[in-house]
Rosetta silent file (secondary structure, phi, psi, omega in degrees, C-alpha in Angstrom):
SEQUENCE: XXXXXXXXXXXXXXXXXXXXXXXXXXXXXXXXXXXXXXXXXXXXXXXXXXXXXXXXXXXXXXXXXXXXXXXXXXXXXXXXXXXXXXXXXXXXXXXXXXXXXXXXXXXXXXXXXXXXXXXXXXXXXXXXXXXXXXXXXXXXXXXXXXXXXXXXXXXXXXXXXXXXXXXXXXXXXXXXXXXXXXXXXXXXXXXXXXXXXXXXXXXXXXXXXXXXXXXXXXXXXXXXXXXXXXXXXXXXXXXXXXXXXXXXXXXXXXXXXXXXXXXXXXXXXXXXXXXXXXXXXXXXXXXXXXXXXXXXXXXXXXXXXXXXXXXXXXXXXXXXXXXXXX
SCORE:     score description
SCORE:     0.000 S_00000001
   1 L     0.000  147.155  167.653  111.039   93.378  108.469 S_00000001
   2 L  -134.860  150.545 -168.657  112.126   97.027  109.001 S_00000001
   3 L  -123.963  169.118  164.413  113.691   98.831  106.613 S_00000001
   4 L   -43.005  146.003  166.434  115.167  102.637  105.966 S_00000001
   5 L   -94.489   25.961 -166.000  113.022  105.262  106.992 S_00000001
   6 E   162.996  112.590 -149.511  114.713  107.877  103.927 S_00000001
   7 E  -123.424  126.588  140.560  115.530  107.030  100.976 S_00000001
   8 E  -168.056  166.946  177.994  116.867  109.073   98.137 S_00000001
   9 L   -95.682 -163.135 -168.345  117.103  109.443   94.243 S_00000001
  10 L   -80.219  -61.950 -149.313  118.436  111.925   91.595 S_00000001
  11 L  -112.853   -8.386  167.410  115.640  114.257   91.791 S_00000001
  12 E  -115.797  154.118  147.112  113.579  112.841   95.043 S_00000001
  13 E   -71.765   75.552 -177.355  113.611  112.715   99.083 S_00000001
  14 E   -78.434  108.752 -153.362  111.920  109.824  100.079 S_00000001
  15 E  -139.957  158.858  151.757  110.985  110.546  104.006 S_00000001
  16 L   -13.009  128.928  158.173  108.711  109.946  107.001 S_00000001
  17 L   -86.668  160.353  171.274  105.252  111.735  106.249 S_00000001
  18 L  -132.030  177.513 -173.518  104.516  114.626  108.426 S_00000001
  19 L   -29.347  -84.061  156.850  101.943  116.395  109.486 S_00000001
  20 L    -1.057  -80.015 -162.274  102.226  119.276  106.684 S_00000001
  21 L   -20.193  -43.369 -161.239  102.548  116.820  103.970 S_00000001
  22 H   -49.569  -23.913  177.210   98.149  116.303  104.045 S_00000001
  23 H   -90.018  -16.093  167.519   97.272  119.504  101.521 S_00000001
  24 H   -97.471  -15.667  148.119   99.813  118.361   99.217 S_00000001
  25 H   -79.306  -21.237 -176.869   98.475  115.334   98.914 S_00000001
  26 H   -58.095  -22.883  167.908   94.701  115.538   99.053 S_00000001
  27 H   -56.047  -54.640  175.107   95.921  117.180   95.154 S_00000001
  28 H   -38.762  -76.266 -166.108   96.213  113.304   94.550 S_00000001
  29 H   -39.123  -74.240  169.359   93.135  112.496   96.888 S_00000001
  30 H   -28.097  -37.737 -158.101   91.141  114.905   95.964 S_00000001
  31 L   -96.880  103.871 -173.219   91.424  114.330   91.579 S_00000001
  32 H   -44.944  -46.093  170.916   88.841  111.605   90.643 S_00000001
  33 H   -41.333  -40.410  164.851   91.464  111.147   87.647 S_00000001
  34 H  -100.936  -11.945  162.303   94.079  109.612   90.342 S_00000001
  35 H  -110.634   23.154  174.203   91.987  107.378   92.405 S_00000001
  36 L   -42.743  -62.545 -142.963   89.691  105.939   89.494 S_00000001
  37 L  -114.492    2.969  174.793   91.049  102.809   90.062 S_00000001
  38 L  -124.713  -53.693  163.348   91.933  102.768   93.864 S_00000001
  39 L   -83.370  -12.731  174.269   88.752  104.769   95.685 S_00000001
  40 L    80.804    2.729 -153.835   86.674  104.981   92.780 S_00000001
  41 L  -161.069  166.836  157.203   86.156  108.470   93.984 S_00000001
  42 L   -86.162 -163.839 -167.226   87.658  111.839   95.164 S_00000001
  43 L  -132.794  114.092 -176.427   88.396  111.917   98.852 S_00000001
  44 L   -78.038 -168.428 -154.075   87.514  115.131  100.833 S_00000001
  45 H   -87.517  -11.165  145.952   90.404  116.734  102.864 S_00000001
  46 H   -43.698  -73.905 -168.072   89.157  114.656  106.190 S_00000001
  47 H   -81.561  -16.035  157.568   89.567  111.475  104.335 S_00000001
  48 H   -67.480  -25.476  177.304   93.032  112.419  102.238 S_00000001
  49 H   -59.458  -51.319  158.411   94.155  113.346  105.858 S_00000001
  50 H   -56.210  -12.606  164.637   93.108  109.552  106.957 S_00000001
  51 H   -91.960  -12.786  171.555   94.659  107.924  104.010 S_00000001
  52 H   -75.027  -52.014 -175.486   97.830  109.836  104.912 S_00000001
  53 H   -76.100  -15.900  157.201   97.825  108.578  108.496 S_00000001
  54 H   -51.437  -64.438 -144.217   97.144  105.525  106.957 S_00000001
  55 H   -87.954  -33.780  172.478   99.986  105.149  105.050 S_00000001
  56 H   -87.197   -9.345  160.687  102.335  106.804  108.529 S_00000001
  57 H   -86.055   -1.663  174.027  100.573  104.162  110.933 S_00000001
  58 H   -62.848  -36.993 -166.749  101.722  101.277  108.401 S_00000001
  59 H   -73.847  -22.783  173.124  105.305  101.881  109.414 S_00000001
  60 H   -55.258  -47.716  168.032  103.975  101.267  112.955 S_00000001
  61 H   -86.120  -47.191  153.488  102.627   98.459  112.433 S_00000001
  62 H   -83.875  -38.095  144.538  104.459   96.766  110.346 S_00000001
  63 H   132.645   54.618 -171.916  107.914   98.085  110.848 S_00000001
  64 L   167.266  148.030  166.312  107.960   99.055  106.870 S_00000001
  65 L   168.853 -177.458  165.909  105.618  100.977  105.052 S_00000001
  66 E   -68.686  142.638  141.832  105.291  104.592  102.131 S_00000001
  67 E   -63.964  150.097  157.011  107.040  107.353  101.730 S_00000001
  68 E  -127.563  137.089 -170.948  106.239  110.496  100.820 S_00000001
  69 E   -76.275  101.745 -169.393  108.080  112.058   97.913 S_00000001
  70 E  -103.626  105.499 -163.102  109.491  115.318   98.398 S_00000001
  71 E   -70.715  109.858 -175.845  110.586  116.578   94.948 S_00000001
  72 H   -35.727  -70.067 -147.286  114.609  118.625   95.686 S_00000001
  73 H   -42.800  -47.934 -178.356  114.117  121.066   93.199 S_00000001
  74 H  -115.315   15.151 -166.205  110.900  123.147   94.747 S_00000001
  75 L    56.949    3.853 -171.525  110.662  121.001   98.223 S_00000001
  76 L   -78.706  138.259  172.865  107.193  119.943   97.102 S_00000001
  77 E   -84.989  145.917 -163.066  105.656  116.691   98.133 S_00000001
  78 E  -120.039   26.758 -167.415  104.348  115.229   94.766 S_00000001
  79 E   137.976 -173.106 -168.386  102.961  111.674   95.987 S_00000001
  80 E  -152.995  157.927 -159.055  103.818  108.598   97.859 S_00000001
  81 E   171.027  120.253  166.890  105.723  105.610   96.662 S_00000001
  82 E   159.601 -170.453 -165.740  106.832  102.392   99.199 S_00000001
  83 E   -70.771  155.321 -173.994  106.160   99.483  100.520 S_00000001
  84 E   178.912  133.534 -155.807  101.940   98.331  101.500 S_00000001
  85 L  -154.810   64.247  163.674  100.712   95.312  103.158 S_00000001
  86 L   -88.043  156.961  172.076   96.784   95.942  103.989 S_00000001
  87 L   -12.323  -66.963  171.792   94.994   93.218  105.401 S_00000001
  88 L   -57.833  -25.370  170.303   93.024   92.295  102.440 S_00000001
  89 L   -87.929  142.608 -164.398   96.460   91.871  100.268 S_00000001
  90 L   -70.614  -35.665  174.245   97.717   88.879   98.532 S_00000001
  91 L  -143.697  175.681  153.767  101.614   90.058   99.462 S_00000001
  92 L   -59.182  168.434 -161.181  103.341   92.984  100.364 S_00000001
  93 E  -146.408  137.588  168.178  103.583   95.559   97.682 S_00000001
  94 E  -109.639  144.965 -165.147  105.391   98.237   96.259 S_00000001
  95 E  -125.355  141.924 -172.645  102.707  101.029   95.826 S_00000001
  96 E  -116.945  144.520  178.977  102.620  104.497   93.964 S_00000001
  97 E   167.973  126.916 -169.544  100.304  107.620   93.801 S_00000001
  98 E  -129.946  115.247 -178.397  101.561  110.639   92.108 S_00000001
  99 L   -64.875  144.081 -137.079   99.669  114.080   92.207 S_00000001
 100 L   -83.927  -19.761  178.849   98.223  114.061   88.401 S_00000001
 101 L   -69.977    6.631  172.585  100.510  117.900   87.684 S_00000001
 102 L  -100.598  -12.795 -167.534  103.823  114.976   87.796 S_00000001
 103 L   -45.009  160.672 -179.447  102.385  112.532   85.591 S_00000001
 104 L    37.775   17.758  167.159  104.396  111.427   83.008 S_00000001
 105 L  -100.616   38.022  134.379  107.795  113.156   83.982 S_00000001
 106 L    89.737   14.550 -174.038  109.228  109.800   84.869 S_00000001
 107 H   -74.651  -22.925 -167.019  108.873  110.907   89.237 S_00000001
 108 H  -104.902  -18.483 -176.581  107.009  107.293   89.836 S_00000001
 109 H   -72.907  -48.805  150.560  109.185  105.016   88.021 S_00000001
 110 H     8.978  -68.961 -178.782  112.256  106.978   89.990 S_00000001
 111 H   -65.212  -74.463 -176.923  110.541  106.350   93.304 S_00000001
 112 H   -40.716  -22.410  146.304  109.638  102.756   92.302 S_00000001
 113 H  -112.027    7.733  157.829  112.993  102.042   91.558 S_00000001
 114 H   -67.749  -13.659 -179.630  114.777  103.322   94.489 S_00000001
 115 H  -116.548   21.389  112.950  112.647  101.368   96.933 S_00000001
 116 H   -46.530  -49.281  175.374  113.540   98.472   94.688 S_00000001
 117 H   -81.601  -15.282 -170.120  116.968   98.504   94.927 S_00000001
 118 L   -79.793  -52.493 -173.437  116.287   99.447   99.195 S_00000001
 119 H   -47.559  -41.269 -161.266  113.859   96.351   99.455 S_00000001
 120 H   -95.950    6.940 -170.759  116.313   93.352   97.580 S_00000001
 121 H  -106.622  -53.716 -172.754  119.414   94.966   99.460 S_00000001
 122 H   -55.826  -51.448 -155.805  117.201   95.249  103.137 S_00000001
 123 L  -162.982   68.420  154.168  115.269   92.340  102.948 S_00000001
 124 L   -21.336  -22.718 -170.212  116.090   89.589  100.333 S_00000001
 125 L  -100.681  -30.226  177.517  113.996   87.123  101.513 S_00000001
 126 L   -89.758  101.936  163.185  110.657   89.252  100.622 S_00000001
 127 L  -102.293 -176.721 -169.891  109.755   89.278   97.596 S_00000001
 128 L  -117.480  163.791  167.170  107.360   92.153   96.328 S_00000001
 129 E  -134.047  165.987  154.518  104.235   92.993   94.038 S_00000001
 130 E  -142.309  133.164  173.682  101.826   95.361   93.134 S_00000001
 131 E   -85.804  135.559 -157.193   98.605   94.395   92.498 S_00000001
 132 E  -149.825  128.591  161.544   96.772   96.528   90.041 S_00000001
 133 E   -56.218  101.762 -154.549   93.320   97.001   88.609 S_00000001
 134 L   -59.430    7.371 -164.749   93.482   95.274   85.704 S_00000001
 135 L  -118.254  -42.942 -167.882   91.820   98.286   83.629 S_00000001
 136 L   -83.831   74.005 -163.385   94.515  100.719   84.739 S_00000001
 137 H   -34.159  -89.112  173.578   96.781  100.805   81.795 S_00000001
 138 H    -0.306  -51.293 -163.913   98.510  103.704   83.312 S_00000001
 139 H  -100.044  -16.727  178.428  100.205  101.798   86.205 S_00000001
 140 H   -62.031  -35.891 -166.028  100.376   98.616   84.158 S_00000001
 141 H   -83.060  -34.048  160.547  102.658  100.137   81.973 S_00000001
 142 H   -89.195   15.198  161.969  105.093  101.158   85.038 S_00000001
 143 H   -84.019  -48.617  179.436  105.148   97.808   86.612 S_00000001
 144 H   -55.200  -49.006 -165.914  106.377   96.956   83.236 S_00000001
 145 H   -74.410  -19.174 -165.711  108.774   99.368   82.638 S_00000001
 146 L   -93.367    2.896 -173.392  110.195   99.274   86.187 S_00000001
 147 L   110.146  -51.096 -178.861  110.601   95.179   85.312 S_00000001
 148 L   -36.014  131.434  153.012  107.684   93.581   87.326 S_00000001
 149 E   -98.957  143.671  158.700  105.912   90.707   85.293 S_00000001
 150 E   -40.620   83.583  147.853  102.467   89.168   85.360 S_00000001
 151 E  -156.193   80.691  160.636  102.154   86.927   86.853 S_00000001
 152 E   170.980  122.090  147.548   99.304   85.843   87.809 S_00000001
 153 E   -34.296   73.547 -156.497   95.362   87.114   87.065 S_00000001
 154 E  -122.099  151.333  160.678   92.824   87.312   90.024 S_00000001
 155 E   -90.974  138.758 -153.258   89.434   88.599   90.957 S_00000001
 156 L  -153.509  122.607  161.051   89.451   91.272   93.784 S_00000001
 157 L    52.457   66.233  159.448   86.039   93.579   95.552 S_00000001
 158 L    38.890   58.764  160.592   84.192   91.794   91.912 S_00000001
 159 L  -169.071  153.656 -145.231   86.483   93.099   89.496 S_00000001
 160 E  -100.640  131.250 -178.054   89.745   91.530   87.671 S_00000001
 161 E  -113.599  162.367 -162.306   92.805   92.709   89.081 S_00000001
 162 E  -139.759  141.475 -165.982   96.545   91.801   88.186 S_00000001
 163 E  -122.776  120.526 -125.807   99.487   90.789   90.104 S_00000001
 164 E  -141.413   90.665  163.977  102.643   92.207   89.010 S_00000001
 165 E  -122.584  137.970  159.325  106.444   90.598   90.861 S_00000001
 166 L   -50.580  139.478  173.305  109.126   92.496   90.905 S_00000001
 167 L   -64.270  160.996  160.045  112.562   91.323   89.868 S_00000001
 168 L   102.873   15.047 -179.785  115.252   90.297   91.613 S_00000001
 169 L  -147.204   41.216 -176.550  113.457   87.163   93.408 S_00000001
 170 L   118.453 -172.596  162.247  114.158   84.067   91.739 S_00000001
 171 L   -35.705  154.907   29.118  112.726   82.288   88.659 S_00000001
 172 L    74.578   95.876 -165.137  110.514   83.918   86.558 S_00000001
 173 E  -123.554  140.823  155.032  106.851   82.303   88.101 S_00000001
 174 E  -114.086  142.286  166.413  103.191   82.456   86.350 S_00000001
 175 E  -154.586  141.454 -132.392  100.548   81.123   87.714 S_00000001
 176 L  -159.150  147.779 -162.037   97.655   80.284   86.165 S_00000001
 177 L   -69.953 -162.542 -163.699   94.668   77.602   85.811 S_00000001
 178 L  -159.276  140.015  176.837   95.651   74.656   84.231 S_00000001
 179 L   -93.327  143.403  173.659   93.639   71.729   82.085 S_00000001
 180 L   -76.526  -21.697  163.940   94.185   68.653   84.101 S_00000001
 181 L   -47.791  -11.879 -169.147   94.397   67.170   80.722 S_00000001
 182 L  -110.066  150.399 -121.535   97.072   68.418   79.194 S_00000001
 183 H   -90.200  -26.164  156.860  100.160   66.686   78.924 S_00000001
 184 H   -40.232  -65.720  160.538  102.273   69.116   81.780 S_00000001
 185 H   -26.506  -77.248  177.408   99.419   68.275   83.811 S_00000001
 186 H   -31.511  -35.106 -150.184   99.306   64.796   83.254 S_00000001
 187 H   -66.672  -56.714 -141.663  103.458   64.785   84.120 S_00000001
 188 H   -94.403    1.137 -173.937  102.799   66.110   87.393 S_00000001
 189 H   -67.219  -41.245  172.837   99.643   64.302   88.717 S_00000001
 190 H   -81.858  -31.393  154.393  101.272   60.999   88.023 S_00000001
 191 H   -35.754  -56.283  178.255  104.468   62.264   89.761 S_00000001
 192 H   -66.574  -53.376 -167.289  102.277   63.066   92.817 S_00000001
 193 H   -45.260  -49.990 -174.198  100.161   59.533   92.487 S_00000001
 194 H   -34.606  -41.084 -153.107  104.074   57.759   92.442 S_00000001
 195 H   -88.432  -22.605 -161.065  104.644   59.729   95.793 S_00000001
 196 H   -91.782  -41.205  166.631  101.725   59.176   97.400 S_00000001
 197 H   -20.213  -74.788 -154.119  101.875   55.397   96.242 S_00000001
 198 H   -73.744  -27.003  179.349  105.416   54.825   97.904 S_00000001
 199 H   -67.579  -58.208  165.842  103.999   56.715  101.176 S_00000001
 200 L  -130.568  174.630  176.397  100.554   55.084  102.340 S_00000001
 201 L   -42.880  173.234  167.057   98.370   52.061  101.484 S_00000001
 202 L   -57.478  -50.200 -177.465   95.997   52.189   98.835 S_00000001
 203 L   -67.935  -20.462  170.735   92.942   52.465  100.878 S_00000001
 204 L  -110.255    4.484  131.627   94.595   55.731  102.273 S_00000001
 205 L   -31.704  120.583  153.124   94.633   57.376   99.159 S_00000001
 206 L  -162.649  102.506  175.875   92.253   59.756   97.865 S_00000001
 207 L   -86.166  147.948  153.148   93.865   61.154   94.440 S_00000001
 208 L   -97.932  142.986 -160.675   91.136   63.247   92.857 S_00000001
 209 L   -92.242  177.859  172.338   91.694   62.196   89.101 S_00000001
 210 L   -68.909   -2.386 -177.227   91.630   65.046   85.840 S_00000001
 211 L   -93.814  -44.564  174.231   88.173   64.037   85.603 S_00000001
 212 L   -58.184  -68.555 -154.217   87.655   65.210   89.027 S_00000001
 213 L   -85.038   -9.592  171.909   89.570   68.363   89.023 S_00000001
 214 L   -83.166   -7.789 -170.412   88.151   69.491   85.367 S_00000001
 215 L   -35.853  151.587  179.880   84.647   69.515   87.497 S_00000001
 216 L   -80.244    2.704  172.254   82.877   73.409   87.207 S_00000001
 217 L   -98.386   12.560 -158.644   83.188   73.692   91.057 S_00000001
 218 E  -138.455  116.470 -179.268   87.020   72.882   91.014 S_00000001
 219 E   -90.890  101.867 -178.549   90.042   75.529   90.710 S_00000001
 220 E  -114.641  127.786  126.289   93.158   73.790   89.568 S_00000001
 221 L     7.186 -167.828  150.952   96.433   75.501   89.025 S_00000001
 222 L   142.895  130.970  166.323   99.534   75.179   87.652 S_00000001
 223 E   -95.079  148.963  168.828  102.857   77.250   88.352 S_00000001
 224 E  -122.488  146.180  169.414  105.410   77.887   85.452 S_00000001
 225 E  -125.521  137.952 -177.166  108.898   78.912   86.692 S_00000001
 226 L    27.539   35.123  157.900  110.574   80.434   83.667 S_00000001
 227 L   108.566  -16.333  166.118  107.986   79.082   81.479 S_00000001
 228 E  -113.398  144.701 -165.781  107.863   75.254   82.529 S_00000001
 229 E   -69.125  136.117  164.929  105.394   73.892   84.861 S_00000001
 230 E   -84.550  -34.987 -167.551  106.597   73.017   87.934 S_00000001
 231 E  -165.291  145.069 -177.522  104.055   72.409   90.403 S_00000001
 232 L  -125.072  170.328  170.739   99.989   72.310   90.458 S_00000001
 233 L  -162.498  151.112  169.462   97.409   72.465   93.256 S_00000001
 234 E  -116.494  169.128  163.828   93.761   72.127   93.295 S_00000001
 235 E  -146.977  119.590 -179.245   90.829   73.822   95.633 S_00000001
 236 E   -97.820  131.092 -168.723   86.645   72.230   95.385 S_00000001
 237 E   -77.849  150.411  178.056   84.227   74.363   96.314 S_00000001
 238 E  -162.747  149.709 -176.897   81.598   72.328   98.844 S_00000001
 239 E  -122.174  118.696 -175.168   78.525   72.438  100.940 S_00000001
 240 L   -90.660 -149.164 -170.678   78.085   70.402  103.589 S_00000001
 241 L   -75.457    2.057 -166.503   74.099   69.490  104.650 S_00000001
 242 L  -107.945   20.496  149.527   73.452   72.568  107.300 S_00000001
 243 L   101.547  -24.700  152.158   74.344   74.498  104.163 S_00000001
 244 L   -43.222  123.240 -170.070   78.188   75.626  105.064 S_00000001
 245 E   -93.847  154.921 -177.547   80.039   76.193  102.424 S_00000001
 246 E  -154.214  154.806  173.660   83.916   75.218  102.464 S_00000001
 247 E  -112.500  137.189  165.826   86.691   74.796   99.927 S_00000001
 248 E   -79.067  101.246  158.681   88.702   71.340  100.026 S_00000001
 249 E   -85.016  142.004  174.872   92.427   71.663   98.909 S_00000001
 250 E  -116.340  159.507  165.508   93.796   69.360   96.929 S_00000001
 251 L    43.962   49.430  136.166   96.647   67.797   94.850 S_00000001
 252 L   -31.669  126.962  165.138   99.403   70.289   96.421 S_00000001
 253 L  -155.149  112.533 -172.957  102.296   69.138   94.374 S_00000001
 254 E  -127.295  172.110 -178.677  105.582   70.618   93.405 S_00000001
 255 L  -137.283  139.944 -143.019  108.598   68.441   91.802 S_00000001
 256 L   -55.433   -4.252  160.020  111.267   67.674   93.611 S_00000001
 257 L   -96.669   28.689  163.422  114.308   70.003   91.925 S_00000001
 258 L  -109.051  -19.144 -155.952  111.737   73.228   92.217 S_00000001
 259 L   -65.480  179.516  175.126  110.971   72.627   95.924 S_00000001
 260 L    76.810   16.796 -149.348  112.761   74.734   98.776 S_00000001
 261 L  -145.482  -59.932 -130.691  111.434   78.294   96.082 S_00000001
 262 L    45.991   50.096  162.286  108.099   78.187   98.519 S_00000001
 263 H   -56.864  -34.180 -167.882  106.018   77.120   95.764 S_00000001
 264 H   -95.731  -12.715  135.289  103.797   75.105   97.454 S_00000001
 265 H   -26.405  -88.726 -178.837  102.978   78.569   99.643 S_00000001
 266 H   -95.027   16.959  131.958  101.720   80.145   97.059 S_00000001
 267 H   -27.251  -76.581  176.070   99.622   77.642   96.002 S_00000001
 268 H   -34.109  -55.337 -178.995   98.011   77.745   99.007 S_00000001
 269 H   -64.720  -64.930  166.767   97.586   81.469   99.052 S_00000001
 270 H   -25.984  -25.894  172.436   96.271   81.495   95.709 S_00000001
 271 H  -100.938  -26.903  159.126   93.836   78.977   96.081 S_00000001
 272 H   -83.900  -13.640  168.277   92.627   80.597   99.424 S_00000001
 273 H   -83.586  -26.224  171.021   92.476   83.705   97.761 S_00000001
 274 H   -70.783  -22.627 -137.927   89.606   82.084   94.928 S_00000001
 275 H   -97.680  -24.555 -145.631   87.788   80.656   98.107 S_00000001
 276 H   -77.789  -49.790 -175.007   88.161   84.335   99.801 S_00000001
 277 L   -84.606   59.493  127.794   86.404   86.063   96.663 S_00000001
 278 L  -113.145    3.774  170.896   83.547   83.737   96.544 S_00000001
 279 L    67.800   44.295  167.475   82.953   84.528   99.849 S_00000001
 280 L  -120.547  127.704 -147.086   83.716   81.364  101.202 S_00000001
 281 L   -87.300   -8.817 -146.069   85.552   81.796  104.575 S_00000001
 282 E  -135.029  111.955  179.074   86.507   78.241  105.458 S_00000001
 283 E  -106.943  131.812  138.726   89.575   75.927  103.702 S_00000001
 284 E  -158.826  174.416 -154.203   90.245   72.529  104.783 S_00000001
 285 E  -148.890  140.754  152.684   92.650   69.367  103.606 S_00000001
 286 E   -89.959  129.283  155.480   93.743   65.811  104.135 S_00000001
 287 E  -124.061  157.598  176.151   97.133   64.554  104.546 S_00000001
 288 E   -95.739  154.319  177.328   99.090   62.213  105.927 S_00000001
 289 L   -52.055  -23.245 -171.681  101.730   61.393  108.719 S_00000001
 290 L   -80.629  -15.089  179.108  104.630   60.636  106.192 S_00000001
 291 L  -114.978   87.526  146.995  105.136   64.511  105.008 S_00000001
 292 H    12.148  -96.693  167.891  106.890   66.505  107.284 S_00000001
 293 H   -26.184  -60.486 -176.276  106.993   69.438  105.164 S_00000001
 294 H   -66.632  -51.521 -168.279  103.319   69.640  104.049 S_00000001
 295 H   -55.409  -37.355  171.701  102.505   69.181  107.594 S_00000001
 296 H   -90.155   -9.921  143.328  104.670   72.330  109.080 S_00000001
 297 H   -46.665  -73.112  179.877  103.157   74.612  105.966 S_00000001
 298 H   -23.888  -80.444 -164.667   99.930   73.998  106.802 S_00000001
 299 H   -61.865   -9.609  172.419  100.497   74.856  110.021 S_00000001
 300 H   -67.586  -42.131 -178.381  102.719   77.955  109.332 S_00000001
 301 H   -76.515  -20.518  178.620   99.845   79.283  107.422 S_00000001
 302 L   119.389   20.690 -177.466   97.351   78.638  110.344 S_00000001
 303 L   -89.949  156.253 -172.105   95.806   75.652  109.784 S_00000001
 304 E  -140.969  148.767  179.961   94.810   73.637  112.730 S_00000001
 305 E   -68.830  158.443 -177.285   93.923   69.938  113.027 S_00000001
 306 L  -167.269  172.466 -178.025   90.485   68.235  113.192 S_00000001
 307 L   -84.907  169.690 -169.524   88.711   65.234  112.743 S_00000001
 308 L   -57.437  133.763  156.311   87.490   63.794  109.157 S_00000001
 309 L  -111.356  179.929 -154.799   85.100   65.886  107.380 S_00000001
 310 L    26.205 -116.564 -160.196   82.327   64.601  104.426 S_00000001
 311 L   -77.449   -4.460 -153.567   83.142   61.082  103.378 S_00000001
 312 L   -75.517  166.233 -173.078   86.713   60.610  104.769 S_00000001
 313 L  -146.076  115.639  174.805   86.762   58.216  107.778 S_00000001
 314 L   -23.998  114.534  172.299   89.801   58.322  110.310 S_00000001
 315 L  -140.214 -115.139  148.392   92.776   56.274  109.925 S_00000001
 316 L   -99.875  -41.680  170.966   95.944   55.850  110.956 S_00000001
 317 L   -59.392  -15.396  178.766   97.639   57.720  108.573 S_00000001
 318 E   -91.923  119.198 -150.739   95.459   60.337  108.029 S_00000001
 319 E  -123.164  146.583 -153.720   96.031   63.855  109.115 S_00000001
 320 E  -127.848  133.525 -171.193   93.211   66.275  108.915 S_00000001
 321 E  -140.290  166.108  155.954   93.244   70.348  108.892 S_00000001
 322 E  -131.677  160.205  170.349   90.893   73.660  108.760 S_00000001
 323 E  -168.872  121.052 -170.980   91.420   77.004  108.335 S_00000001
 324 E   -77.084  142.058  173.629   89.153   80.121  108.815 S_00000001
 325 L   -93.815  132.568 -157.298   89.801   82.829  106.262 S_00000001
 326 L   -69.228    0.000    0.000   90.425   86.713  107.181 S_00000001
């Protein structure tokens, strides 16, 4: 997507960074007090220059990317506030950093919600988050105030971080484990057995039951869209014998008035995101010839076909996938 390059509010510029810009931010960079929770550190005026050129080669590369926040009143740049998609991130993001003499005069929600209102009018189709370090109160509290909800709880570089979407993109979604036991649960596993039933033989089956999926090596799911579950997925951690570890997804399910939302996406991501912070690099899944759908996700996400791995044994119906993880 590409979006405006300049943006503005009642009291900000939001523009291109230039050159200049690097001594007024390195006051951010620089304050241990503003990157506690994103470098852990100050930054000397080398590396606030490289997080600046950071933040102007994102628009290169991705065609989208921060601003830096040029206050009218004195011209000063006070911060950075936009859009941020590193590698390592679960979605794109709208992202913030405010030199610590603006705090609390209301300059980041301002920024945060002008490149709200740029983002659902430019590019409708995206939505955004910001992902936040779940100990920094500070920014939790303007993802709130700017609208963004929780929803969803993850562990990120061994510490628990929180993911925060923005309004303005549909239902209302949490997502969250799930006891396979519990009677939502129950709903949708036998919904998925029905489907799988009416699709192949018996023998080409392999449900894992609630007994299976409560196992301690096994992450199961569940999405809520405005508070009722909709859709579940599982992912089992495994070794095979030369000691490679892999995660198996499972039980992908979503029911059939939620689908066409790209639910069963982030499933996926979400369950490749537990395998990514356990340091296990390598997803793969069984499916069958009868789903379309499942079959052009997968592969949208990057999964590529292969022959049966552990116990499964090749059959006609059975379609078989891997995928290495960044």
């Amino acid at each position: 997507m590409k979006l405006p390059i300049r943006l503005e509010s009642p009291r900000l510029i939001l523009r291109p960074f230039e050159h200049a810009d690097w001594p007024a931010l390195h006051a951010h960079y620089a304050d241990p007090a503003c990157t506690r929770f994103t470098f852990g550190r100050s930054l000397s005026e080398g590396e606030s220059w490289r997080a600046m050129a950071s933040m102007a080669g994102h628009w290169a590369l991705r065609g989208y990317g921060p601003y830096a926040l040029q206050d009218k009143a004195s011209d000063a740049v006070i911060g950075a506030a936009g859009l941020w998609y590193p590698n390592d991130w679960p979605e794109p993001e709208i992202k913030w950093a405010l030199s610590r003499a603006y705090w609390g005069q209301g300059y980041a929600s301002e920024a945060v919600r002008a490149v709200q209102a740029m983002a659902l009018a430019a590019a409708p189709e995206q939505p955004l988050i910001s992902f936040i370090n779940a100990d920094n109160a500070a920014s939790i509290r303007l993802a709130q105030a700017v609208g963004a909800h929780l929803e969803e709880a993850r562990e990120f570089r061994g510490r628990p971080w929180q993911l925060y979407r923005h309004p303005g993109y549909g239902p209302r979604l949490e997502i969250a484990p799930l006891d396979p036991f519990s009677a939502g649960a129950q709903a949708l596993l036998a919904a998925s057995d029905a489907l799988m039933q009416s699709l192949y033989p018996a023998v080409s089956n392999h449900l894992a039951s609630a007994e299976a999926l409560s196992a301690a090596n096994v992450y199961f799911i569940g999405i809520h869209a405005d508070g009722q579950l909709v859709a579940c997925g599982a992912v089992t951690r495994l070794q095979q014998a030369d000691g490679l570890a892999y995660g198996e997804i499972k039980r992908i399910f979503v029911r059939p008035e939620s689908r066409g939302q790209g639910l069963s996406k982030r499933l996926m991501q979400s369950l490749e995101w537990h395998l990514r912070t356990r340091g296990i690099a390598l997803a793969r899944l069984e499916t069958g010839i009868h789903q379309p759908e499942a079959l052009a996700l997968y592969a949208g996400l990057g999964y590529q076909r292969r022959g049966p791995f552990g116990d499964y044994v090749a059959d006609a119906t059975g379609v078989f996938m891997e995928k290495v993880l960044p």
